[in-house]
N, C-alpha and C positions, 0 to 999 in steps of 0.2 A: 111623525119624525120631521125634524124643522129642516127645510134647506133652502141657501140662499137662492134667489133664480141664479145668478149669472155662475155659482158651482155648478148647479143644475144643467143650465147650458153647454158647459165646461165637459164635464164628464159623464156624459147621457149621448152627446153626439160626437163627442172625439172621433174625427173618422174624415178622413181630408184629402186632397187631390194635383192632378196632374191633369190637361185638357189631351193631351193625345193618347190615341186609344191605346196604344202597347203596351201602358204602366202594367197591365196585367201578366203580361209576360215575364215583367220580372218581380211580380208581385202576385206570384201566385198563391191561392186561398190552401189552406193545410188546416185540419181539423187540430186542435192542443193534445199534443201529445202528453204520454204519464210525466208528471212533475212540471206541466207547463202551468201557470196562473191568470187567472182569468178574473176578472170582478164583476158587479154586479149591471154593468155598463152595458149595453150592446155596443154599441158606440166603438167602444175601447177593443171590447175584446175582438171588434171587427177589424180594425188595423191591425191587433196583434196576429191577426189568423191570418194577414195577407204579407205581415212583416214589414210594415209601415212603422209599426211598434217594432219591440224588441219580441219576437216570437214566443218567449218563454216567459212574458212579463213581468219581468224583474228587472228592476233600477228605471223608472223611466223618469227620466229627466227633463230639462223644459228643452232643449236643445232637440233632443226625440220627440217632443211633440209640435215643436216651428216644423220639421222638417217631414213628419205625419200629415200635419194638416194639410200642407203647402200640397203634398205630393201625390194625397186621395181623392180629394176635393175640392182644389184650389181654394182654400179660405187661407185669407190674409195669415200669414206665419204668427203676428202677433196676437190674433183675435181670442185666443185663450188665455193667456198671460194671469190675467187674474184671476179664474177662474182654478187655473195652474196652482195658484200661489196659497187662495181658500183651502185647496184639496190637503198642502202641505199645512197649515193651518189649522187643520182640524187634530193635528197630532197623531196622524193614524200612520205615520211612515214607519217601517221594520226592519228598514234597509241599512239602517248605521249610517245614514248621509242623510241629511237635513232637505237636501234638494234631491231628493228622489223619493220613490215610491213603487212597491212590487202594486202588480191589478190587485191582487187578493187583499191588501191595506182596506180596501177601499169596502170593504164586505161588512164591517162592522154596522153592524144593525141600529138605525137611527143617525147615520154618519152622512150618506149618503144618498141612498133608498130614501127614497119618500112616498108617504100611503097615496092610491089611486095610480099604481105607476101602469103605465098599459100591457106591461109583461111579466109582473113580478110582485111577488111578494114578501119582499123580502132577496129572495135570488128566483130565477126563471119558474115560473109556474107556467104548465101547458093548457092547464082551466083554466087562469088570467087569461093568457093570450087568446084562446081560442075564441073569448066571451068580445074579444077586442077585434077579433079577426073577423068575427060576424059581422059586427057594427059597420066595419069598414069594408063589407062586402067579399074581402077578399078571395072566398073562393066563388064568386058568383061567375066571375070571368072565364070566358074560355072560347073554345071555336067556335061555339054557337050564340053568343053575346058581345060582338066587338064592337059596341058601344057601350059598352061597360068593364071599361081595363082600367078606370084612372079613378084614384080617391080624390076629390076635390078640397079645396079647405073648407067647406061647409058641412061634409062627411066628416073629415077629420076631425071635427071642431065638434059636434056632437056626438060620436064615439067617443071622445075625450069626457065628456059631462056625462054618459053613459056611465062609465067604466068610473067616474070619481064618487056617482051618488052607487055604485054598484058597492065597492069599497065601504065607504061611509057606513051603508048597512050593513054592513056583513063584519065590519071591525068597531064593537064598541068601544076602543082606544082611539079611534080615526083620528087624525090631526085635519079639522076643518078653519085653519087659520085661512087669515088671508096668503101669508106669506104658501102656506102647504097648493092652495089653488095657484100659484103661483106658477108655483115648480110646476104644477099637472099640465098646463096651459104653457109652459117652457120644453119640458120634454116633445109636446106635439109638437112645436113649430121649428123645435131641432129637427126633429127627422123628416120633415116636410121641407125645410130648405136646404137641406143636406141633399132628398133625392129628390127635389123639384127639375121636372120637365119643362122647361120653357116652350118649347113649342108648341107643349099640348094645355100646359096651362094647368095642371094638376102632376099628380104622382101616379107612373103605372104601379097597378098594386103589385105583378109581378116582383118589381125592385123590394117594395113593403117586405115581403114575403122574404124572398130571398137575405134581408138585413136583419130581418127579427127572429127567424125561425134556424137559418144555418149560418147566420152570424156572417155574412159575405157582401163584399160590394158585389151589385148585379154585372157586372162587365157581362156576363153569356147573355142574361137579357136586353142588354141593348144599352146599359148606363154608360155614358159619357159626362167627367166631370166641364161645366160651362169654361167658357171662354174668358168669361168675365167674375174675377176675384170675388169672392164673399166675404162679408164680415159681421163684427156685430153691429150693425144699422141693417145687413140683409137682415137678420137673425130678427130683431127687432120688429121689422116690417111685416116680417110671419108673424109676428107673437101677435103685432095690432090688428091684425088681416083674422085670426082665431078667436080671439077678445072681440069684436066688433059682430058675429056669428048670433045670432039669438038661438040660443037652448033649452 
């Protein structure tokens, strides 16, 4: 399945911020209720569960996604725009408005998804993830190992190559373009700059967990979005920081 990286970028980490800690207060996380829409994002469907998105995910427009990003993550209002614009582009909108798109659009198979993705196949597999969950340690952590809470980008970065030659084999249709490693190696460095820790200099895997598994910003475990604005040159700096990784 071909997808462009900066789509990839776009709608894999959609998930954005506010630096003070109370956004959660009026952003609290609520499971999709019957008739809500969800796609095949985590990213997405993560705002939509905290109502950063439109809860019910329908109509989301680009105006809903400056004011998502801005508000979960602090990343630059404009730094999806084009990514925005790809999604609409693809022709997958059901909404009767040209500038918008329900999550569920986005599910069309080969549209979006791309092979090797670290949770899915297609839509959430819990074999995917759990094969990705290992790589990255993530339950290795606990009261008895507190030197071992954080995925580094060199973990990330070979989980990732893990999880694309895991794919590869197991789907004789695999897309091993360049453009498909691409995306694989974009998807990582979205969710590592997304919930990168500055102070510790990696990602607790708690946050990992909590984003991929129950679809939530970590606010209970401790996430606070930075100080300082993201964009796509942060986004960028992850993807060369994964790429530079020997695997």
């Amino acid at each position: 399945m071909k997808l462009n990286l900066l789509a990839q970028v776009a709608l894999l980490t959609i998930a954005a911020a506010c630096e003070c800690g109370s956004t959660h207060e009026r952003h609290e996380w609520r499971r999709p209720g019957p008739g809500d829409l969800r796609s095949p994002c985590p990213g997405l469907n993560v705002m939509a569960n905290h109502g950063y998105l439109p809860r019910d995910g329908r109509d989301i427009s680009l105006e809903n996604l400056h004011a998502a990003i801005l508000g979960a993550y602090n990343y630059h209002p404009a730094t999806l725009d084009s990514a925005f614009q790809m999604a609409l582009d693809f022709n997958l909108s059901s909404t009767g408005n040209a500038s918008t798109f329900h999550l569920s659009d986005l599910n069309k198979h080969g549209a979006i998804e791309h092979d090797g993705s670290l949770s899915r196949s297609d839509f959430f597999n819990l074999e995917v993830w759990n094969g990705t969950a290992t790589s990255l340690g993530l339950y290795d952590a606990g009261v008895d190992c507190e030197d071992d809470l954080y995925v580094t980008v060199e973990v990330a970065a070979r989980a990732r190559a893990i999880r694309f030659k895991e794919a590869e084999g197991l789907n004789p249709e695999f897309n091993v373009s360049e453009l498909a490693l691409m995306g694989s190696v974009g998807e990582t460095a979205l969710y590592m700059t997304t919930l990168w820790d500055y102070a510790a200099g990696a990602v607790p895997k708690a946050w990992i967990r909590a984003f991929f598994e129950e679809e939530r910003i970590p606010y209970l475990e401790g996430f606070k979005a930075p100080k300082t604005q993201r964009n796509l040159t942060t986004i960028g700096a992850m993807n060369a920081a994964i790429v530079a990784v020997k695997v």
